[in-house]
C-alpha positions as CSV (number, residue, x, y, z in Angstrom):
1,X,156.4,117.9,109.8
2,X,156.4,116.4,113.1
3,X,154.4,113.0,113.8
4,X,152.3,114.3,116.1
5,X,151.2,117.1,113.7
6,X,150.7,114.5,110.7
7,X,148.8,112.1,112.8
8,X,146.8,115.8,114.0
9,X,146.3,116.5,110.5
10,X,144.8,113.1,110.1
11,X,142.5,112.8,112.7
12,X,140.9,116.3,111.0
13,X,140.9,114.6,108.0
14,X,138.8,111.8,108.9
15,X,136.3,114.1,110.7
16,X,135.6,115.8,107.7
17,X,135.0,112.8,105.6
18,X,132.5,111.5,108.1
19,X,134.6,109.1,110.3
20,X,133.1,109.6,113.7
21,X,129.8,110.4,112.9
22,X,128.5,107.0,112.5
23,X,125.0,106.2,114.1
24,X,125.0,105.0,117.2
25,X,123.4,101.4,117.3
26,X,121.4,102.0,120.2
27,X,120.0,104.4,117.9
28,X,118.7,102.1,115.3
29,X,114.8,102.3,114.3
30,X,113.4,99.8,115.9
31,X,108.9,100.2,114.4
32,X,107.9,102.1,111.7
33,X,104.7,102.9,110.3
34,X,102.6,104.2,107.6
35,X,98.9,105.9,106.9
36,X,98.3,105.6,103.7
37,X,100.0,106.8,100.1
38,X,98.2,108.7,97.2
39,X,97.7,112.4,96.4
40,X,98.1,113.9,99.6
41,X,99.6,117.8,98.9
42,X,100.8,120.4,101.5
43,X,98.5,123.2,99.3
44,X,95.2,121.0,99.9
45,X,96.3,120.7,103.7
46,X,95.0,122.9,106.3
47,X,97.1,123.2,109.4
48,X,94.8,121.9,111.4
49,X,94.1,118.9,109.6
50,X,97.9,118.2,108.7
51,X,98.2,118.6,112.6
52,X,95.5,116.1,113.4
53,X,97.6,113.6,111.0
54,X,101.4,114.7,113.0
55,X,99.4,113.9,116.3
56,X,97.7,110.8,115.2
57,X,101.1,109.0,113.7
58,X,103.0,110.3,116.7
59,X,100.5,108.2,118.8
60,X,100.7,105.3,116.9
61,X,104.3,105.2,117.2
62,X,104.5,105.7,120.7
63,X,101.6,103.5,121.5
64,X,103.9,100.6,119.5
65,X,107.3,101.8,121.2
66,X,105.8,101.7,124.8
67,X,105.5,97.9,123.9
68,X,108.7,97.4,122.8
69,X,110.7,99.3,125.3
70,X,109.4,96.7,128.1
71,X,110.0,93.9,126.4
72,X,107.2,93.7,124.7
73,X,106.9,91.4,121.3
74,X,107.0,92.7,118.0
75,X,103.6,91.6,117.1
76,X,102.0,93.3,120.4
77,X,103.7,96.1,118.9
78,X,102.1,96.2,115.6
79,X,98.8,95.6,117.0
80,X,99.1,98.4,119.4
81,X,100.2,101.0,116.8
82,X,97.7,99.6,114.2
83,X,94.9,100.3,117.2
84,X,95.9,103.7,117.3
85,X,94.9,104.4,113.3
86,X,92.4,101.9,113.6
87,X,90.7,103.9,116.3
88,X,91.1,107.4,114.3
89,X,89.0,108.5,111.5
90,X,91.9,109.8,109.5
91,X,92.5,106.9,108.1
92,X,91.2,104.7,105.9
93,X,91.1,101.6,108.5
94,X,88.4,100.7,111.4
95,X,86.4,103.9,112.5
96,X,87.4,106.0,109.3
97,X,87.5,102.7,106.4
98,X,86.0,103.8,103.2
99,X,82.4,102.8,101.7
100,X,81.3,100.3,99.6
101,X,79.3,100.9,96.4
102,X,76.4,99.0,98.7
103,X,77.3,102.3,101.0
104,X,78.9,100.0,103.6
105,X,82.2,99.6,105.2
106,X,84.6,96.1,105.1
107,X,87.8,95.8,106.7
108,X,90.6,93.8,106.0
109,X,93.8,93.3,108.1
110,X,96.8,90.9,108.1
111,X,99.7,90.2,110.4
112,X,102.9,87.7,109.7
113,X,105.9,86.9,112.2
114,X,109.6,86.8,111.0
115,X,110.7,84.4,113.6
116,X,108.9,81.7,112.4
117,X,106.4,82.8,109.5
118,X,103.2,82.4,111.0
119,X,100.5,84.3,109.6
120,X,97.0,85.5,109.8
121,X,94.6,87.9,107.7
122,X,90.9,88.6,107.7
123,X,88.8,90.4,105.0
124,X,85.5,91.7,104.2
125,X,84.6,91.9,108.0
126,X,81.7,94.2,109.0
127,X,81.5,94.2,112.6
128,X,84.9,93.7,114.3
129,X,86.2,97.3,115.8
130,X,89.7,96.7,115.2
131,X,90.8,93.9,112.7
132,X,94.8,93.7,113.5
133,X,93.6,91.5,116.6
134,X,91.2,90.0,114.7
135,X,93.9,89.2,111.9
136,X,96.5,88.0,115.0
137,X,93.4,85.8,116.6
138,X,93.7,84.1,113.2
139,X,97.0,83.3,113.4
140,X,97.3,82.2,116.8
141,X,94.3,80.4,118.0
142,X,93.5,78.7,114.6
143,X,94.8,76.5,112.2
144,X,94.3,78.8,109.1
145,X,96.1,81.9,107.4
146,X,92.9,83.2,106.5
147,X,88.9,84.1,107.2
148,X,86.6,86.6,105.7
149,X,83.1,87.9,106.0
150,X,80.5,86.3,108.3
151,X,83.1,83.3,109.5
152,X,85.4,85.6,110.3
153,X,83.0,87.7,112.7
154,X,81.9,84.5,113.9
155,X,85.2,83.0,114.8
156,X,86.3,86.9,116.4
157,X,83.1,86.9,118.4
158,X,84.0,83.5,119.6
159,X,87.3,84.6,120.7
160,X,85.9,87.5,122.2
161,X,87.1,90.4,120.1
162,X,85.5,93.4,120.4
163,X,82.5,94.1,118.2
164,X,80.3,97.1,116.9
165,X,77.6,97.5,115.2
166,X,78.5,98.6,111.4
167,X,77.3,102.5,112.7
168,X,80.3,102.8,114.3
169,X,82.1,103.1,110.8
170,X,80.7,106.1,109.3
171,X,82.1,108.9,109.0
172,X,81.2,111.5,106.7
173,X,84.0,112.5,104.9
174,X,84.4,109.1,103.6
175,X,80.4,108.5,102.9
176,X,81.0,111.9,101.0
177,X,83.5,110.7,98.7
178,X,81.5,107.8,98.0
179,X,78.3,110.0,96.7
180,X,80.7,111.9,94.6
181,X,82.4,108.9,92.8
182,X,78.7,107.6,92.2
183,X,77.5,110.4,90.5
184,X,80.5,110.3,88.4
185,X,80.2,106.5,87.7
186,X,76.5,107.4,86.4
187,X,77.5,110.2,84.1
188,X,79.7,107.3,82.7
189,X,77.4,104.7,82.3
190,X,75.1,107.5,80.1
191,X,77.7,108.1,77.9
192,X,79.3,104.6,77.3
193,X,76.1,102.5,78.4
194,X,77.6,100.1,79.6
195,X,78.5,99.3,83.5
196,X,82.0,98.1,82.7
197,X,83.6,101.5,82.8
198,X,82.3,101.9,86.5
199,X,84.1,98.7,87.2
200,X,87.2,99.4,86.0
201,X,87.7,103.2,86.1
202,X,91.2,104.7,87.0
203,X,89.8,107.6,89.1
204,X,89.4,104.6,91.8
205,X,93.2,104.5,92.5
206,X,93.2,106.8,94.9
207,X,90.1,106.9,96.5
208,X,91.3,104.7,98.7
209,X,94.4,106.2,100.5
210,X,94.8,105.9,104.5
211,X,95.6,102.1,104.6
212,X,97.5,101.4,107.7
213,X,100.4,99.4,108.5
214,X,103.4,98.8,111.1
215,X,106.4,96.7,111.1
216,X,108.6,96.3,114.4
217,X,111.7,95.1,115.7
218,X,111.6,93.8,119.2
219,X,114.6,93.3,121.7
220,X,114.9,89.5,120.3
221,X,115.6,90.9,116.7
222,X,112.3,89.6,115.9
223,X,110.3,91.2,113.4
224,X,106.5,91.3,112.8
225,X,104.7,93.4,110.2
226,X,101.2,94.4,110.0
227,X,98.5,96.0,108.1
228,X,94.6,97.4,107.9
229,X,92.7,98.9,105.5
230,X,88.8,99.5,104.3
231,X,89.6,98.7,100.8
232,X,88.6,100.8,98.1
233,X,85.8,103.5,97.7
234,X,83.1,102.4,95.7
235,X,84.8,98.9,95.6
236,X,81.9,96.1,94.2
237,X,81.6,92.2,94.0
238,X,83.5,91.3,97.2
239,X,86.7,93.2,96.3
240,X,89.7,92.4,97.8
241,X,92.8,94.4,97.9
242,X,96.5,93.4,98.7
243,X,96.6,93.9,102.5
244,X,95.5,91.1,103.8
245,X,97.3,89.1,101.2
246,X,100.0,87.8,102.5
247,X,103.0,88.4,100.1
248,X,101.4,91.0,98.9
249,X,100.8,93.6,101.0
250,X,102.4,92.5,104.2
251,X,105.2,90.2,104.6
252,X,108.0,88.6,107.5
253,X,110.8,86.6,107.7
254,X,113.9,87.1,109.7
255,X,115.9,89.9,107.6
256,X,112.9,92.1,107.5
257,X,109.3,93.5,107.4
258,X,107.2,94.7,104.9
259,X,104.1,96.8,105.0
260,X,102.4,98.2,102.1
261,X,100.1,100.8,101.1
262,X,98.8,101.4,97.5
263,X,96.2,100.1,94.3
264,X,96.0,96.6,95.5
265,X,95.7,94.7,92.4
266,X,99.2,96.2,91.2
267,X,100.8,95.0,94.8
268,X,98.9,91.4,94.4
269,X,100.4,91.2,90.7
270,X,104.1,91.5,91.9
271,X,103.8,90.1,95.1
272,X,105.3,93.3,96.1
273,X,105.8,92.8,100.2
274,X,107.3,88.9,99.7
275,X,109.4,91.1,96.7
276,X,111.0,93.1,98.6
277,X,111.8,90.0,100.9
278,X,113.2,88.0,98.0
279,X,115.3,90.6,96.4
280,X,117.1,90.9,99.9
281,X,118.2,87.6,100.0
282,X,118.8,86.3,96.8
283,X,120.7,89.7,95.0
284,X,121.8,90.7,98.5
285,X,119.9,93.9,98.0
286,X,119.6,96.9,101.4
287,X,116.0,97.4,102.4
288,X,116.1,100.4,100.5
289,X,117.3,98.9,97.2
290,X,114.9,95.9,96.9
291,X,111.9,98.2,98.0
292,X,112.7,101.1,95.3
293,X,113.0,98.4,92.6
294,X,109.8,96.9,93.5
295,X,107.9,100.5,94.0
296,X,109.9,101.0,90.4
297,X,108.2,97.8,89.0
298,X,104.4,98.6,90.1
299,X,104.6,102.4,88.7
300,X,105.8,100.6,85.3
301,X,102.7,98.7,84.9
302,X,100.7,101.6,86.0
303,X,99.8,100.9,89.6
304,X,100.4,103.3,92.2
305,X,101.7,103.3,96.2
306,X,104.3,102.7,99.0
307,X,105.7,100.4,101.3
308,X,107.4,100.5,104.6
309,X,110.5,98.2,105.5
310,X,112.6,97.3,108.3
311,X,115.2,95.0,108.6
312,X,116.7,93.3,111.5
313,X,119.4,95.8,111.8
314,X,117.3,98.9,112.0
315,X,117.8,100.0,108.9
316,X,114.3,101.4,107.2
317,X,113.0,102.2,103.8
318,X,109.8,104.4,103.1
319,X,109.3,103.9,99.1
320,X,106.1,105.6,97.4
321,X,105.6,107.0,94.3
322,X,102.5,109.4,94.9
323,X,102.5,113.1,96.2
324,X,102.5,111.8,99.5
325,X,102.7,109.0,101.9
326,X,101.5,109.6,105.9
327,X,105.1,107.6,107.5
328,X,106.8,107.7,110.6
329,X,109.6,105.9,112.4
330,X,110.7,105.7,116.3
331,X,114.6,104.7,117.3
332,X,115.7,102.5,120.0
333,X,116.6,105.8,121.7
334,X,112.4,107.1,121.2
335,X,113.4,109.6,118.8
336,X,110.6,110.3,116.3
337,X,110.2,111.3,112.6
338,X,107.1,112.1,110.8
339,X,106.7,113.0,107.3
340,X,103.7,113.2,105.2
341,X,104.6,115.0,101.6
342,X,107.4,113.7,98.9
């Protein structure tokens, strides 16, 4: 065999194995988001409504990759894909955020930067249209991490954030599932008599899908990650989830992002976003390792959910352990992918 037919032979061979198809960087993702995790099936889906989801997260992404692609920050980016599911009612986040067992609506919302780990969060908020901006106000015209209820309106209004009366909220679809899991929490009450099992009952977990999220990946290599949610149906006593935790549900450094979705208590527990985070640098863990072993960790102890991650080579990780988890991702290039079942 000649050399020039052995080196041919070669060349095939390495196009077989994969050689030569390697991603293109330019190619890398670059934002990534999610809607929400929890029992979301293809057979209870009509095509209309799985459409209205496809077009929504589309939106989102774009609205976040428009940012980006002129040079935009990463945390500009988050807030303007956030906007886009705050603004829907699909989700369970500013116009379409779940009820209270008062029958009212509070928002929560958190944003961190990688570059240099400033944060900012606001919870049980009423009246501010989209909190992401009030959760970035937070962090960059005050000296705190945190504010919640009437302080934190305050302090938006100050700053001039948009507000809305807490109309603006309702939708019915959500104020429907809210009748229905009070009529089942008073059928429980008559048979245990006591208002304990309504406090604690599992068939909560996932009344409460839709939370929003976004981490991104500007032309710096700076990541910022986001997220926005109304809680938990039925929620009582000033409940408070994971996502505007931070460490819990959303977390930044400069390796990566994290974003989650899920039963909030569980993802408070293992300080699942910062998790993530901490597996990456101290077992040297891919995005996709340390977010699996942490989704692994919550399903053990009974909790249920999802996260999104990015890290500051493009590489993303869209964990969940439910039916179904509204996600999406852009690439430097604006290619887009949208999934929605397992």
């Amino acid at each position: 065999m000649t050399v020039k037919n052995t080196l041919f032979l070669f060349l095939m061979f390495m196009s077989l194995v994969g050689v030569g198809q390697q991603v293109d960087p330019k190619d890398k993702v670059i934002l990534v988001i999610h809607g929400g995790a929890g029992t979301i099936l293809k057979s209870k889906m009509t095509p209309e409504k799985e459409q209205a989801y496809t077009s929504a997260l589309r939106a989102s992404l774009q609205a976040g990759y428009d940012i980006l692609k002129t040079g935009g920050s990463s945390e500009k980016a988050v807030e303007a894909a956030i906007h886009v599911m705050e603004d829907s009612p699909l989700f369970n986040a500013g116009k379409g955020a779940v009820f209270t067992h008062e029958g009212t609506n509070e928002l929560d919302a958190s944003i961190m930067k990688g570059k240099d780990g400033a944060a900012g969060a606001v919870a049980g908020v009423t009246t501010i249209k989209n909190p992401i901006t009030a959760a970035i106000a937070v962090m960059e015209d005050s000296p705190h991490v945190m504010m919640v209820g009437q302080g934190a309106e305050r302090f938006a209004k100050e700053q001039g954030i948009a507000q809305v009366d807490p109309s603006y909220f309702y939708t019915q679809e959500r104020w429907d599932a809210l009748q229905r899991i009070l009529k089942e929490d008073s059928k429980a009450i008559e048979l245990d008599h006591s208002d304990k099992q309504s406090i604690t009952k599992p068939e909560w977990k996932d009344d409460k899908f839709g939370t929003v999220g976004c981490v991104a990946l500007d032309s710096k290599g700076d990541i910022s990650a986001g997220t926005s949610t109304g809680g938990m149906t039925n929620k009582k006593f000033g409940r408070v989830g994971d996502s505007p935790v931070i460490g819990a549900g959303t977390y930044a450094n400069k390796q990566v992002g994290v974003s989650c979705t899920g039963w909030g208590e569980y993802f408070i527990r293992n300080v699942a976003a910062y998790d993530v985070a901490a597996l990456m640098e101290y077992k040297s863990l891919s995005a996709l390792e340390a977010s699996k072993e942490v989704i692994r960790k919550i399903g053990d102890m009974g909790g249920d959910g999802g996260m999104i991650v990015l890290d500051r080579d493009g590489n993303v990780a869209l964990p969940f352990n439910t039916a179904g988890m509204y996600r999406g991702y852009i690439t430097e290039s604006g290619e887009i992918k949208v999934e929605i079942y397992k």
